[in-house]
N, C-alpha and C positions, 0 to 999 in steps of 0.2 A: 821478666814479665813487663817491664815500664819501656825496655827501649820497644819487646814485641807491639803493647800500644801505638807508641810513636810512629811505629813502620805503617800498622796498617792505617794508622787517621793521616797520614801521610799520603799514602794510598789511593785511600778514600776522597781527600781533597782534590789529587791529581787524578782521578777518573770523572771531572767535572769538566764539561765541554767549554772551549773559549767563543766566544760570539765572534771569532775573524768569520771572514767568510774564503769559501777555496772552489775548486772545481776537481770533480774527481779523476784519478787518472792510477789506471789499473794496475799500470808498471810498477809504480810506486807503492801501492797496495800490497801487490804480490809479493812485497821481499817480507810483508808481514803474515802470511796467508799457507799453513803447509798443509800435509797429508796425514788424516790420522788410521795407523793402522792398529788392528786388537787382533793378536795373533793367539789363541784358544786351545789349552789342550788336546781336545778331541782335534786337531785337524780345520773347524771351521776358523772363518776369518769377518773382518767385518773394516769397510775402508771408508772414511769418513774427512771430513774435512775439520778444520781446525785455527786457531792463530794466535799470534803472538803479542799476548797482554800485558801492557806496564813493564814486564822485566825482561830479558833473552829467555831468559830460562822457564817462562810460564807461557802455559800453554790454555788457552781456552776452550770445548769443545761440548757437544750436547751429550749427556748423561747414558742415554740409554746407549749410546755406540760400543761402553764398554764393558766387562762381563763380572760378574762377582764373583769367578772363578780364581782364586790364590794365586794359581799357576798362568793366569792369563800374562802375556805381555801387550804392554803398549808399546808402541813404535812412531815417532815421528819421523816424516820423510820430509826431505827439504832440497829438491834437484833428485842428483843420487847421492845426498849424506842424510844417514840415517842417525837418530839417536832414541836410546830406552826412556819413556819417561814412566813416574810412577805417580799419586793419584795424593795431592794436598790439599783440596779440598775440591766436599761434593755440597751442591744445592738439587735438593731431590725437588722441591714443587716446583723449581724452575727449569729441572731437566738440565743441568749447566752441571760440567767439572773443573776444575783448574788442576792441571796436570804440572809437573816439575821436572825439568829435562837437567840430566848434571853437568852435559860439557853443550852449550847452544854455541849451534852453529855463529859462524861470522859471515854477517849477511843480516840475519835476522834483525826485523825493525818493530820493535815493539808499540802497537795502539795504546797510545797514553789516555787520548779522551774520547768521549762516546756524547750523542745530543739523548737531551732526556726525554724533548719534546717528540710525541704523538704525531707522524707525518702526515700530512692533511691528503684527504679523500683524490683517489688519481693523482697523487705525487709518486715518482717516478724515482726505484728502489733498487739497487744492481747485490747480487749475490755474487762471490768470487769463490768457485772452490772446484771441487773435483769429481765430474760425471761418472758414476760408476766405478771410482776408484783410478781413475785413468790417471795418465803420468801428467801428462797437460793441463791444468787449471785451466780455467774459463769462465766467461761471466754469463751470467742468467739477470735479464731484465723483465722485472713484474711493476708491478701498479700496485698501492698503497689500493686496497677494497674498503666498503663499506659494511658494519654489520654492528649489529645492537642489542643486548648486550654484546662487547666486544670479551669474552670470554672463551677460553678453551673447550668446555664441555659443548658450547653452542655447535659446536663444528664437526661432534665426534657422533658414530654412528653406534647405537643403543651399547651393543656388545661391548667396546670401548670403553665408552663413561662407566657400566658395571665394573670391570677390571681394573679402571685407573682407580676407581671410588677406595680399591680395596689398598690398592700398591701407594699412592700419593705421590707416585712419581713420572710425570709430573702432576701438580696435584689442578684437578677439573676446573676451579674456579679461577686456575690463573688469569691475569690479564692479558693478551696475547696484541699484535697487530695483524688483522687478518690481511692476505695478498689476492690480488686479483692473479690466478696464474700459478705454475708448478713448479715448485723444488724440485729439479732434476735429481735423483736417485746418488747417495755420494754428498750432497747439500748440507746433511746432517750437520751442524755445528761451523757452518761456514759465516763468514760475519759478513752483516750486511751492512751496505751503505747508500747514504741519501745524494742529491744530485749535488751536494757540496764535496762528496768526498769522505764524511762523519759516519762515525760508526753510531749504528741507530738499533743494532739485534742482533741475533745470533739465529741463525737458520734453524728451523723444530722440523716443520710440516715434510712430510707429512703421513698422516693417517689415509689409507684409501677409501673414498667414499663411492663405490660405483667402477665408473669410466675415469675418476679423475683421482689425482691427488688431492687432499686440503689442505694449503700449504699458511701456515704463518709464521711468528717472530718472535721470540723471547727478547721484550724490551730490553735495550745495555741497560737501564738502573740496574739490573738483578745481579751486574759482576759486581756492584758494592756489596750485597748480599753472600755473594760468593766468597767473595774476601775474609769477610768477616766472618762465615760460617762455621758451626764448630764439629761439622761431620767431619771426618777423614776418611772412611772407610764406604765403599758402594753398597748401597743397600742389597741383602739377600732377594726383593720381592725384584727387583732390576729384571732376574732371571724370564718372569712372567710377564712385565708391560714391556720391556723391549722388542719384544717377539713383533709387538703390534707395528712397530715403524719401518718405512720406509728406507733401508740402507742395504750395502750390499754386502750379504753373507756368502763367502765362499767354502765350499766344501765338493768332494767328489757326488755328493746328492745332487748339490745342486745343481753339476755338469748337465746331470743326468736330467735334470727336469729341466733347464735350459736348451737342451736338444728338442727336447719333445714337447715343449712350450706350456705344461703342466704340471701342476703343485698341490699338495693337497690344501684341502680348506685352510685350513690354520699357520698353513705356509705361506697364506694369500697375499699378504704384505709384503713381504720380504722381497727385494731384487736380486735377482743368482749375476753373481761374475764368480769367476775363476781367475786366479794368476797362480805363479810361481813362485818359491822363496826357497831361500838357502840359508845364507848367513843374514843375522840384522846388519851390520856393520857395512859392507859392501858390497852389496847383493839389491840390486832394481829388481822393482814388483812387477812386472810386467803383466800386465790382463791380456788375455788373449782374446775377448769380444771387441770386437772394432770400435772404430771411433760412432757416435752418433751419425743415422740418419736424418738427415738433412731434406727437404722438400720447401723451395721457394715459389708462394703463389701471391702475385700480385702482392699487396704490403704484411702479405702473413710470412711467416716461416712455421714451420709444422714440423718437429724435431719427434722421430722415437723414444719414447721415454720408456715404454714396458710390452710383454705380454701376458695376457691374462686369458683365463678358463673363464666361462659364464657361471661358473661357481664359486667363482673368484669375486667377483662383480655382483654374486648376490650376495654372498658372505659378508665385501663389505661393505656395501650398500645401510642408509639408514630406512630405505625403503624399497628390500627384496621384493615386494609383491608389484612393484611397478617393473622393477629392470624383467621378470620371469613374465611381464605380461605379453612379450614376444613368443612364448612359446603356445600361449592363448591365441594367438594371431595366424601362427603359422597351422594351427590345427583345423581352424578357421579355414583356412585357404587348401592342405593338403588331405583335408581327415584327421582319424585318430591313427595316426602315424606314430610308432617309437623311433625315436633318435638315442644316444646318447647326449644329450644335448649337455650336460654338465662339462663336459669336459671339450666342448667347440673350444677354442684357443683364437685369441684375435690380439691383434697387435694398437696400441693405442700412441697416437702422434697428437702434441700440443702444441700451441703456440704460446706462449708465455707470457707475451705480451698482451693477445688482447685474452689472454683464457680460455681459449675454443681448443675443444679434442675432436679428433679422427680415428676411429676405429675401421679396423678393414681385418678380412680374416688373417690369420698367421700365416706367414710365407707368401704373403700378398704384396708387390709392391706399391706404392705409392707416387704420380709422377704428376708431371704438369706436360701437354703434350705443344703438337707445334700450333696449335690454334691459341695454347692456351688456357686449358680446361684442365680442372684437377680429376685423374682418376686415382682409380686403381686396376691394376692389371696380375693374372695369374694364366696357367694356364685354362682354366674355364673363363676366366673374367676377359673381355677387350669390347671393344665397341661394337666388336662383329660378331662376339659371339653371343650364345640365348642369356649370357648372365652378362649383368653389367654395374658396376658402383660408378656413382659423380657426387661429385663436391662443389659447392660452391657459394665461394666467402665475399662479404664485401662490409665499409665502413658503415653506420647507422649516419646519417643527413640529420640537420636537424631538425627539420618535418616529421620523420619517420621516428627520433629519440620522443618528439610534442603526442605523436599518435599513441605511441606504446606506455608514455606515460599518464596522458587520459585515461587509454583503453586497449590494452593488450590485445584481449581476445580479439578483438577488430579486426586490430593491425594485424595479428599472425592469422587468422583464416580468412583475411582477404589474398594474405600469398598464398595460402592452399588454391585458392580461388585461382589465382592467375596462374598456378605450376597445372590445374586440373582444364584450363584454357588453352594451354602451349599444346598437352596433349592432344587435346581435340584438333588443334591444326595438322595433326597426322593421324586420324581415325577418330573414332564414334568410344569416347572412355566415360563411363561412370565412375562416380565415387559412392566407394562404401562410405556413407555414414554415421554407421556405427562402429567405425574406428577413428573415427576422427574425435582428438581429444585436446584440449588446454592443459600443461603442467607447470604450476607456478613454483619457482624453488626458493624465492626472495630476494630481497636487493633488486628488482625488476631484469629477473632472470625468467627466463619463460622456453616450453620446448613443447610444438603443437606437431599433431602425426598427421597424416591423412592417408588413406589406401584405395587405389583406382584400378580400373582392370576396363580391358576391348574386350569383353569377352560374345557380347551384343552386337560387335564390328562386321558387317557382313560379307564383305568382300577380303577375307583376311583369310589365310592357309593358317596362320600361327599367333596364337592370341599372346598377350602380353598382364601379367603382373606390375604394379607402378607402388613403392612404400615409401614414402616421404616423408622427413623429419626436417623442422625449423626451428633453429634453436637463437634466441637473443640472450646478448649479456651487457644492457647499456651503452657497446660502444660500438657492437659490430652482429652480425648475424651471418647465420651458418647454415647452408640447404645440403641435405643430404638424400640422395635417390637411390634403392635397389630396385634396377629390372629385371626382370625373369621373363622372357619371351621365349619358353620352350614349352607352349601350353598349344601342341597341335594335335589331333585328333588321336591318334596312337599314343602320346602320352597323355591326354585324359582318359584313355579308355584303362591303361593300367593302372593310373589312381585309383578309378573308378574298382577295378579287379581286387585290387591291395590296399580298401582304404582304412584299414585296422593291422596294415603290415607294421612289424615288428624287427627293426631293422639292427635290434641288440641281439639276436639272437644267430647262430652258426648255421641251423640247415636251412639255407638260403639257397636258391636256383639262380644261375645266371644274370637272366631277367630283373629276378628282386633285386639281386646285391649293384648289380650297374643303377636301379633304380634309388636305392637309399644312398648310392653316389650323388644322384643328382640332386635328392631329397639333402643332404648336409651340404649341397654347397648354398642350395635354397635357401636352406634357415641361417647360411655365416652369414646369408646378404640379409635379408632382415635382421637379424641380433648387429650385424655393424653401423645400419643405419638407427635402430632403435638406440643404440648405444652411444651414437654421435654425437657431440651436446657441448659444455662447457664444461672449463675447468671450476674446482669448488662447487660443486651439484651437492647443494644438500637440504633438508627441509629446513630446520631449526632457523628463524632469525628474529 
C-alpha cells in the first residue's frame, strides 16, 4: 500500500507542466498518439483515438468509446502492431479511462506533462488523432471559443442534459473548454494541444446540435483525477449516454444505412464506418469509406464530416421548431404538398477553423469552379440548370466585426438588402418579408434568411425562387443561396392542379410522380440553405 502511494504522488507531481517554452511539431507527437479500437460481441465496433500517458503501457482515452460489455475487447493500434488493453481506471464525470496495455509497443512516447492553464479566447488549439477510424492520423485545427458559463450542460441540447443528469457520465456540470469548430468524427479521446506543443485536454465533443458538432475539451487536470481514481470497472449506465456521442460504430447496420444516408432517430449521433478484422495481433483495420472530402475555397477548407436525415438535425437540435421551420416555408411557396421530408438526407462540410458548415443534399458534390465560386452540382443542380446552390465565404474586416457588434440586425439585413439589389440588376425581384428573420445563437453568432421571387417580372417565360441565408461567427461570414427557376407557366398550373398532392403515397400518375421529383429536389435546396450556418449552433450561453 505505501510504495502504491509513493507511485501515484509520484505521478501526480510528474503530470505538472514545466514553464520551458517549445513549438509544436506533429512528428513528435504522433509516436505518442494511437488508435483506439472496442471490438463488441454483437459484431459492432467503435474506433477512437487515444495516447500515451506517463508510462508505455497506459493509455488514455474518453470513456464513452468503450462498452460495459465483459466480453468486449479493447485493442490499441499503433502502425500495424496491435496490442489488448484492459481497463485501470475509469473517471466517469470527466468521461476519461486509463487503459493498461501488457507488452507496449517500442516507439511509444509517453506525455509526461499537460499546462493546466485555460487557453485564452482565439488561441489556437490542434487535435491529433484518427478521422473515422482511418489508418492515417491527422491534425484538426480549431480555435479556443468563448462562452459563459463555460460548463458542459451549457452546450447540450434538452434530450441530452435529461440523460446525462440520470447516467453522470459525464457528469453536466463539468468544466469543459469550449472550441470554436468540429471534432472530426474518430476525435473521441484524442489529446489536444496548444501552439507550444503542451497537452492542454483530451478530445469529448461531440454531441450534435443541429447542422453542427459541439465540440469541446476535458481539461488535462482531470488525468490527476484519473490517477487517483478508485473506479476500475465501466459503469453499466455507459451503455445508455454513450449512444449519444459522436464516434464511429461499425456494424453490417450500419453499412446498410450508410448506403442509403439514413438512420433512425436515436441513431442520429452516431458516425457508420465499416472495416475489416481478423486476427488482433496481425491483422490492419482497414475502413473501406474513403479518405475525407476535401473542398479548398479562398482561406476556407470545408472537409465532409457526416450525413444526416432532417430528422436527424431535428432530433438533435436544441431548437427543432426552428431547424422544421423550413418545411413551413416550403408549404408557403408549394402549397399543402406531402413529401417525406423526414428522411431528405444532406451531407454536412466544415471548416474547422473558422467554424462555418455546408450542407448540400446527399450525393451532391461540392466544388469551387474556374471562376472560382463555390457550388454545388448533381445531376439536377449546375448553373444551367432550374436548380442551383452557391456559397460564398469571406473574412469579417474590422468595420464590419465594429457594425455587428453595435448592431447585428443592421449589419446582416443590410446584406439581405444588397443580395435583394444584385437580383434586381437581372429582373424585377421582390422580397418576401415575412420570411425575413434575425437568429441570435450567442457569442455574436447570428443567421438572418430572406426569400425573393420575379414572379411580377414581365418580360420573363420562366420565373425564379431566390432563399438566402447569412450566417456570422466573429470572424468570418457565410452566404448561402437556393434557386429554383423552373416556375414557368405549365408548372404553375400543375402546382396549382396538385396543391394538396401527397407525394407519400403509391397510386401516383406519371405526371404526379415526375412532379414530387421535382417537389424533393426543391425542398433539399431550401432545407441545405436553411441548414447552412456555423459550427456550435446552439441557444444556451
Amino acid at each position: 500500500m505505501v510504495s502504491r502511494i509513493i507511485l501515484i504522488t509520484l505521478l501526480l507531481v510528474a503530470g505538472k507542466v514545466s514553464t520551458s517554452k517549445a513549438s509544436i511539431d506533429p512528428e513528435v507527437l504522433s509516436s505518442s498518439t494511437v488508435r483506439v479500437i472496442v471490438k463488441k460481441p454483437h459484431g459492432e465496433m467503435s474506433v477512437a483515438t487515444g495516447f500515451i500517458w506517463l508510462k508505455p503501457d497506459w493509455v488514455v482515452t474518453a470513456l464513452h468509446v468503450l462498452d460495459p460489455e465483459p466480453k468486449s475487447k479493447v485493442i490499441i493500434d499503433y502502425g500495424k502492431k496491435k496490442r489488448l488493453a484492459k481497463v485501470y481506471r475509469v473517471l466517469p464525470k470527466a468521461d476519461l479511462v486509463l487503459l493498461e496495455v501488457s507488452r507496449p509497443v517500442i516507439g511509444w512516447q509517453p506525455i509526461k506533462q499537460f499546462k493546466s492553464n485555460k487557453p485564452k479566447y482565439r488561441a489556437s488549439v490542434t487535435a491529433l488523432g484518427f478521422h473515422h477510424g482511418a489508418l492515417a492520423m491527422s491534425t484538426r485545427e480549431l480555435l479556443k471559443g468563448y462562452a459563459k458559463p463555460e460548463i458542459l450542460k451549457q452546450f447540450l441540447p434538452p434530450y441530452a442534459v435529461k440523460m446525462l443528469s440520470k447516467t453522470k457520465s459525464p457528469h453536466i456540470e463539468l468544466p469543459i473548454y469550449y472550441l470554436d469548430g468540429s471534432l472530426l468524427p474518430g476525435f473521441s479521446g484524442a489529446p489536444i494541444f496548444d501552439s507550444e506543443g503542451a497537452l492542454i485536454g483530451i478530445g469529448n465533443g461531440g454531441l450534435e446540435n443541429g447542422a453542427a458538432n459541439v465540440s469541446w475539451v476535458i481539461p488535462a487536470n482531470h488525468l490527476d483525477s484519473l490517477i487517483a481514481s478508485e473506479h476500475k470497472t465501466i459503469p453499466a449506465a455507459l451503455r445508455e449516454s454513450s449512444s449519444l456521442f459522436t464516434l464511429d460504430k461499425i456494424n453490417a447496420q450500419a453499412k446498410a444505412r450508410q448506403k442509403t444516408g439514413w438512420q433512425a432517430p436515436w441513431q442520429g449521433v452516431i458516425n457508420s464506418a465499416v472495416a475489416i478484422t481478423k486476427s488482433v495481433e496481425n491483422t490492419t483495420f482497414v475502413p473501406t469509406i474513403p479518405l475525407p472530402t476535401r473542398v479548398n475555397y479562398h482561406n476556407f477548407q470545408f472537409v465532409k464530416v457526416k450525413t444526416r436525415s432532417l430528422e436527424q438535425f431535428k432530433h438533435s437540435s436544441a431548437n427543432p421548431e426552428e431547424i422544421m421551420q423550413v418545411v413551413t416555408l416550403f408549404r408557403s411557396i408549394f402549397g399543402d404538398i406531402e413529401l417525406d421530408f423526414a428522411t431528405q438526407a444532406f451531407d454536412v462540410y466544415s471548416d474547422a477553423y473558422y467554424g462555418l458548415n455546408i450542407v448540400i443534399p446527399t450525393g451532391t458534390e461540392l466544388y469551387t469552379d474556374d471562376d472560382g465560386y463555390l457550388l454545388a452540382k448533381s445531376e439536377q443542380l449546375c448553373q444551367l440548370c432550374f436548380f442551383e446552390l452557391q456559397y460564398h465565404a469571406r473574412d469579417l474586416n474590422k468595420t464590419q466585426k465594429q457594425h455587428i457588434e453595435q448592431d447585428a440586425m443592421t449589419f446582416l439585413f443590410h446584406k439581405l438588402d444588397e443580395h435583394w439589389h444584385e437580383l434586381n440588376e437581372e429582373g424585377v425581384y421582390e422580397e418576401y418579408k415575412d420570411f425575413r428573420q434575425l437568429l441570435e445563437f450567442g457569442g455574436r453568432r447570428y443567421v438572418a434568411n430572406g426569400l425573393f421571387a420575379n414572379f411580377n417580372e414581365p418580360i420573363t417565360l420562366r420565373h425564379e425562387v431566390n432563399y438566402v441565408s447569412i450566417a456570422t461567427n466573429r470572424e468570418s461570414w457565410l452566404q448561402a443561396q437556393a434557386i429554383n427557376g423552373q416556375f414557368n407557366d405549365d408548372y404553375m398550373s400543375q402546382l396549382l392542379k396538385n396543391s394538396k398532392l401527397n407525394c407519400k403515397l403509391v397510386s401516383l400518375t406519371s405526371e404526379q410522380i415526375s412532379l414530387c421529383l421535382s417537389l424533393e429536389t426543391a425542398f433539399s435546396l431550401l432545407a441545405s440553405v436553411h441548414l447552412t450556418g456555423f459550427s456550435n449552433r446552439f441557444n444556451n450561453l
